[in-house]
N, C-alpha and C positions, 0 to 999 in steps of 0.2 A: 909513302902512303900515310893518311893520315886520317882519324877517326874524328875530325873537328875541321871543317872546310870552310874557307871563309869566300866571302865575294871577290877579295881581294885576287884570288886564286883564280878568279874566269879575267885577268887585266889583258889577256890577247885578245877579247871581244874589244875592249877600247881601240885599239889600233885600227881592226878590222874594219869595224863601222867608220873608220874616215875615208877608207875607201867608196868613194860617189858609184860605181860601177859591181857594189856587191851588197844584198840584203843578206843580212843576217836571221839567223833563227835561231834555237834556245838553242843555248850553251850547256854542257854538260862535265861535271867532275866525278871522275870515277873514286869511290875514297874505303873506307873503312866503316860507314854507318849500318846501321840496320834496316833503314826503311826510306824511300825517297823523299828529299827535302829541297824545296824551293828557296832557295839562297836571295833570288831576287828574281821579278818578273821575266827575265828573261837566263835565268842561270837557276840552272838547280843539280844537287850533287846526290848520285847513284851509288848506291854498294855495289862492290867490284863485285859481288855476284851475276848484277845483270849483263856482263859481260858472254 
């Protein structure tokens, strides 16, 4: 767990999206923050609250 997420942290979307046969949609890091942050347009990281 970690209280400092980085984009590097969502790198299983890179793979994913070379699959031609799957759309992707926002990605999510569950972490240690307080309050929802969008890391990049399509990745943003959740406190394990919302769990």
């Amino acid at each position: 767990m970690t209280g400092n997420p980085k984009v590097s942290m969502g790198s299983a979307n890179e793979i994913l999206s070379e699959i031609p046969s799957k759309k992707l949609g926002l990605g999510v890091i569950l972490c240690l923050i307080d309050k929802k942050t969008y890391l990049s347009e399509n990745l943003v990281a959740l406190p394990i609250e919302y769990i």
